[in-house]
N, C-alpha and C positions, 0 to 999 in steps of 0.2 A: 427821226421818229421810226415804231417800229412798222416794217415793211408789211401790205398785207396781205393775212392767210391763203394759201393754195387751200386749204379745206373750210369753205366759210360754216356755217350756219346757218340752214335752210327749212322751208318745209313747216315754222314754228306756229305762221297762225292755221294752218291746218291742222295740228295736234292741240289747239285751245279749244275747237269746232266740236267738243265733245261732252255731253252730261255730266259723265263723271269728273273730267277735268275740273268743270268749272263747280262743281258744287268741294272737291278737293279744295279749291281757293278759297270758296264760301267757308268753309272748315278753320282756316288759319285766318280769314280776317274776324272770324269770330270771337277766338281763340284771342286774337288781340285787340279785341274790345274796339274804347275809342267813341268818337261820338258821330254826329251824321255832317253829311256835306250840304251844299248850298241847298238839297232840296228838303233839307231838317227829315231824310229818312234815319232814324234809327238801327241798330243792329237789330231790334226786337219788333218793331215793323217791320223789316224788311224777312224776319223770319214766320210772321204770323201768314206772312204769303208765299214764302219760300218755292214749292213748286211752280208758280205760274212767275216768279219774279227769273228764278232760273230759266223757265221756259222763253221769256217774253228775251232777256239776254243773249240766250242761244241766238233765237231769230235772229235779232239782230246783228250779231255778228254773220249769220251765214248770211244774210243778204248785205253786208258789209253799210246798214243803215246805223251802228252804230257809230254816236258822236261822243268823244270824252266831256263832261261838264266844264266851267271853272270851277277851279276848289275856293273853300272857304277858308279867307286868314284869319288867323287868330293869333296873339302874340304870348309868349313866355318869356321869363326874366333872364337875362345872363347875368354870371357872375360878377360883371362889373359895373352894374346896377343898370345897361340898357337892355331892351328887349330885340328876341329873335323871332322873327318871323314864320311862321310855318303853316303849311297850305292844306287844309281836309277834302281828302278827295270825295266823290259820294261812295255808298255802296256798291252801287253795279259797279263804278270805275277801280275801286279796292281790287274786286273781284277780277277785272278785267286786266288789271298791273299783278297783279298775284301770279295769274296763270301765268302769264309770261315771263316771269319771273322765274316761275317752277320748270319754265321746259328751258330758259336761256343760263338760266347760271351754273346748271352740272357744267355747261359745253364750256363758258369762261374761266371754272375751274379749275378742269383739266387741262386745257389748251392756250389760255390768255394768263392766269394772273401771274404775279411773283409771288414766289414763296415770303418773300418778310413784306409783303403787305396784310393787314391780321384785320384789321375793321369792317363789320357786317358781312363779316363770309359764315359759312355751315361748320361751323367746329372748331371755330376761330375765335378769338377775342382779347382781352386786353392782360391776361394771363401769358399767352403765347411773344404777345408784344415786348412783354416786362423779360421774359425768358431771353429773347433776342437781345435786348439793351445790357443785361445783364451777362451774357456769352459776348458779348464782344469789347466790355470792359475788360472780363478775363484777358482777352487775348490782344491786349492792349491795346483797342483804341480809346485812347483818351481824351480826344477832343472831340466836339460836339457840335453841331452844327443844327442849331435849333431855329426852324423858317416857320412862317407862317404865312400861308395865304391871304390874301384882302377877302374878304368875306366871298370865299370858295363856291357854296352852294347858291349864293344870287348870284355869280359873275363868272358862271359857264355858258360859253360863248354854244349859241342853239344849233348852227350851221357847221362851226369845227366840232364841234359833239357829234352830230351825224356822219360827219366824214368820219370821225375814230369807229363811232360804231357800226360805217359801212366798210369797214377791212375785216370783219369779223363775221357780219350779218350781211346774209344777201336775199331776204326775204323782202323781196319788196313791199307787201303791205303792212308786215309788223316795221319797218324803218319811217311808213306813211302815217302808222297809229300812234309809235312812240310823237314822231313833228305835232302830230295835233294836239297831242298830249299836254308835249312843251308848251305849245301853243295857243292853249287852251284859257289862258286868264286868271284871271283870281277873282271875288269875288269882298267886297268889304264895305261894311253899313249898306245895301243896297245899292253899293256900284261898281261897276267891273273895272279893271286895269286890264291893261295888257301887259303880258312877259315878256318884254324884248331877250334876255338872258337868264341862266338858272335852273334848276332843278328845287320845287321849291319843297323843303325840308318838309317831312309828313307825307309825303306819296309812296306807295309800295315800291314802285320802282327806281325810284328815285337814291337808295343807295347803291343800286348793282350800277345806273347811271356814271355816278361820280367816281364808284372804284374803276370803270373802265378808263374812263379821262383819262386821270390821275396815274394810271398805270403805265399810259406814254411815259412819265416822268420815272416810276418805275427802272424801266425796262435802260433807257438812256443812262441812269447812275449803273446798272448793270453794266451797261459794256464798258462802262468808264472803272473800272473795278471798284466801285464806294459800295461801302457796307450800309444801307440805312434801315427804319424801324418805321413804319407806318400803317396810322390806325386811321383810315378816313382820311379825314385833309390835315392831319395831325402827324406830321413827318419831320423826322433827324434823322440826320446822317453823321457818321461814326465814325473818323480817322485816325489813323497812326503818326502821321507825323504834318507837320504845315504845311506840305507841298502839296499835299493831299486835300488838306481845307483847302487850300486855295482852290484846286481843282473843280473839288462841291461843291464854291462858291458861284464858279462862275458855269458848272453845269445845268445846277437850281435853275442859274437866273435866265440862263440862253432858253433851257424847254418851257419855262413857265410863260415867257414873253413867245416863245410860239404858239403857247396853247392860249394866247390871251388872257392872262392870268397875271395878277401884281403881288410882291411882297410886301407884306404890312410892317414896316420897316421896324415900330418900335416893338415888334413882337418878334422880330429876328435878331438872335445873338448867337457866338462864338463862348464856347466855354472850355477851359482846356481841367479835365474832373482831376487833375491833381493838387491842384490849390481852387477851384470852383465845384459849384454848387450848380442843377440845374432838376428843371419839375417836368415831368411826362405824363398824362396822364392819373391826374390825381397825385403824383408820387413825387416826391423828392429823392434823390441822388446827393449823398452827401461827404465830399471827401472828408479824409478821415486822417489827420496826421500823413505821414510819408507814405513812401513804397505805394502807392496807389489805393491803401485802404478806403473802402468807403462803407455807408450802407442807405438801404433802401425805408422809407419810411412814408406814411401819408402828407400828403403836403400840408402847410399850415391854411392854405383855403379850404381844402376837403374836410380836414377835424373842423373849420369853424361853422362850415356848411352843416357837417353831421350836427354840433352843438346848437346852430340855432334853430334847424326841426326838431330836434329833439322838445328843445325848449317851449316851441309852439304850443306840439302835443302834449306838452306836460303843465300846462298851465294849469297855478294854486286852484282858479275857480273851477276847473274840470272834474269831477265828482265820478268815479268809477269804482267796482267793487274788485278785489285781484283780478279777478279770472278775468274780467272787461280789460283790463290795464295790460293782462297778458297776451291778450287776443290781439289788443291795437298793437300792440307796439312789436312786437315780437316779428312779423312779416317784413318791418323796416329794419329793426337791429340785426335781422339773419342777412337779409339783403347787405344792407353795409359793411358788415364784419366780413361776409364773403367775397366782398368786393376788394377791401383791405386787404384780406388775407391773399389775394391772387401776388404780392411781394414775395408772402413769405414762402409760397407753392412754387415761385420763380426762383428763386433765391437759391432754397433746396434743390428743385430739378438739377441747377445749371453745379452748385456744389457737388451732388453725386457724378454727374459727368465729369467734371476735373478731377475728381479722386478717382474715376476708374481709368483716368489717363495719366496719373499721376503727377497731375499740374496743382501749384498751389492758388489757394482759392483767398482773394482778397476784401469777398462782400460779404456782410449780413445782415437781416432784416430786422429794423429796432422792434421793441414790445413796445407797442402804444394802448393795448387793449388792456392792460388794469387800470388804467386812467381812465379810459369810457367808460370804464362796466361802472366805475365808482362816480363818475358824473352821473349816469343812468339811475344809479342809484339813490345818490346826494338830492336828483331833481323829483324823484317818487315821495323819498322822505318827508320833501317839503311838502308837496302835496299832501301825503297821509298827516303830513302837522295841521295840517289848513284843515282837517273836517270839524267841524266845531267852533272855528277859532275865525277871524275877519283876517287877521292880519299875521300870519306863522311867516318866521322866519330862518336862515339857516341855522342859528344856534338851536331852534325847537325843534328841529330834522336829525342835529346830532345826536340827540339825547332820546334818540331812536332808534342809532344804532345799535343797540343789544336787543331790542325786539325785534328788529327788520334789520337784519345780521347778514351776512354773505348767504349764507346758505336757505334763509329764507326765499332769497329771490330766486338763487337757483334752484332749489330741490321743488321749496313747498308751491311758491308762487309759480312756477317753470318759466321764468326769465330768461332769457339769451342768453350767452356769455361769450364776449369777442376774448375773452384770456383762455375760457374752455373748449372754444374750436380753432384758437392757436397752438393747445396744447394736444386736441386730438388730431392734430397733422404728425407729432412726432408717435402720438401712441393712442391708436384707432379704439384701443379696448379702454381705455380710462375712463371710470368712473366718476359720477360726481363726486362720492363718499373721499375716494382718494384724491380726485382731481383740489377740495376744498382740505383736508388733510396735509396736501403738498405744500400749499400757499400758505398755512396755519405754521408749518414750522419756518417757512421762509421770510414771513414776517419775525418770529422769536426771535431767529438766527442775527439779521439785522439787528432788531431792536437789541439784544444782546451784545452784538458790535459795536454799534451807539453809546450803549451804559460803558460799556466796558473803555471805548474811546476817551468818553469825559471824564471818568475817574480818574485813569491813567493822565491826562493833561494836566486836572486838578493837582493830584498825589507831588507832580512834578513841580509845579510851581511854588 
């Protein structure tokens, strides 16, 4: 594990002891909305009294009367139809993990993390991730070594947590705040639990928490020279030849058994991307015939994910006028296209790098976005078929597309377009007028291919 720091981290909860600090935190937990913790204070209560709520928090910290609450559970869906747990801390405590947040994680930054750890850091994200996975396919690792934690964020050990983050922090009363913190309980239908282990997901601090753990693991695939990619508890590792997986294999499992920590076994697999397939983050990796081809595309859970909100939202009975239909929706389809498109931003980055080194480039990013835009589309139709009618169906949606045409959604209606800000990554100035003009002959083109394919078949036979 790694050894620790000659220059800790001191001095931190004497720089939270200050007005402006903390009403700065009040700023970003505001900013992230959210709702209230076990004492059902709200953001907008808590702001109706803002100077005597800031004032009465000071106190309490400078006579160190204050106590962390338990947060409030509440449950969310996973993907695989069970729920995740996640803990609401109150206000003051928002506040109170904020600040310390804001003075402890420049110092981790700089001095603690590794560079190819990319999840909830300042400028970081799942962009940078996909970059990495994608540069080191270049440069041929092609096997994969895809682990998964047992449920990471309940089964961080409270005691080995504070040892990692007393090599770093020697503040003794912020390492006494964070313990209570941990410590602190949960709260659910009116009865408390205790947290024996965990950081429980929804607490401010709680991801600078985990990325430190976790960065033991880090640090150890470092000296061992493995190349891996990790967004949160969400980590591969990327070799060159078997002797190397093997290595990963059994470096994974020795740090993770120190950290008290288990793999979830049927979520851990071996992939070698010349004849396999593997999903990161939303994304699929998909080889590609020989020579190492492959490309990058949204996995088939993420499009079905996008496809059943969309669907929710677009239900026949729901009754909007354009500009309502533009408003709602619009805020999601920017959101997801950009999230998608962080392939295609990867893709490219890591392609201009190889050509200014004059390496040849094996990846590229499928077009999945005129199939969305035209579901997006297809599920409006339906709708705009329903106003009048009990029962519209797809065939009465169709017989709409020459009134509610491509360009309708884009121009008049001002609808998203995940194929239009695929397109303005290659050319920033592109217009809608041309951007719909391009796709208009590229359709002809095709369809012209087509006739001309089946005549020619025809004429033959």
């Amino acid at each position: 594990m790694n050894e620790p720091l000659r220059h800790k981290l001191f001095s931190v909860y004497g720089q939270i002891l200050n007005e402006r600090i903390l009403r700065e935190a009040w700023d970003k937990v505001r900013a992230n909305r959210g709702a209230g913790g076990v004492d059902r204070v709200t953001i907008e209560a808590f702001e109706e009294r803002l100077d005597e709520n800031i004032a009465g928090l000071l106190e309490d910290l400078r006579t160190k009367a204050y106590k962390p609450s338990p947060v409030r559970r509440v449950y969310i869906p996973k993907k695989n139809g069970r729920r995740r747990p996640l803990g609401i801390p109150t206000i003051r405590d928002r506040i109170v993990q904020q600040a310390l947040a804001m003075r402890m994680q420049p110092f981790f930054e700089d001095d603690v993390f590794h560079r190819d750890s990319c999840g909830f850091r300042p400028g970081m994200g799942v962009e940078d991730a996909l970059k990495k996975v994608v540069w080191n396919l270049e440069t041929g690792r092609r096997y994969v070594y895809d682990f998964d934690i047992r449920g990471y964020f309940d089964n961080i050990p409270h005691k080995r947590l504070m040892r990692v983050l007393g090599k770093y922090v020697s503040d003794g009363t912020v390492l006494d705040l964070v313990w209570r913190s941990l410590k602190a309980g949960c709260m659910e239908d009116g009865v408390k639990y205790e947290t024996p282990s965990g950081t429980m997901q929804g607490g401010v601090i709680s991801p600078l928490l985990a990325n430190v753990y976790l960065n033991e693991l880090d640090w150890e695939l470092h000296k061992a020279g493995l190349r891996f990619v990790r967004y949160a508890d969400d980590s591969i590792v990327m070799c060159r030849d078997e002797s190397e997986l093997e290595r990963a294999i059994v470096v994974v499992g020795e740090v993770l058994a120190d950290l008290g920590l288990e793999l979830a076994q049927g979520k851990t697999y071996v992939v070698d991307t010349h004849d396999g397939d593997f999903d990161y983050l939303g994304f699929t990796f998909r080889h590609q015939g020989g020579e190492g081809r492959y490309f990058v595309a949204p996995s088939d859970a993420s499009l079905s994910k996008f496809k059943s909100e969309l669907k929710a939202m677009t239900k026949k009975t729901h009754s909007k006028s354009f500009e309502q239909w533009a408003a709602a929706l619009n805020p999601v389809l920017r959101g997801k296209f950009n999230y998608f498109l962080a392939a295609n931003r990867a893709v490219r980055a890591v392609w201009e790098e190889c050509r200014r080194r004059g390496m040849r480039f094996h990846g590229r990013a499928k077009r999945t976005y005129q199939q969305l835009d035209a579901y997006v589309r297809q599920r409006l139709r339906v709708n705009f078929a329903n106003r009048g009618r009990r029962h519209a169906k797809l065939r009465d949606a169709k017989m709409l597309t020459v009134k509610y045409g491509n360009a309708f959604f884009l121009k008049d209606m001002g609808l998203v377009s995940g194929q239009y800000m695929a397109d303005l990554l290659r050319d920033p100035a592109l217009t809608k007028d041309e951007f719909l003009s391009s796709h208009k002959r590229r359709r002809k083109w095709r369809s012209d291919q087509r006739t001309s394919a089946f005549f020619g078949y025809a004429y033959a036979r």
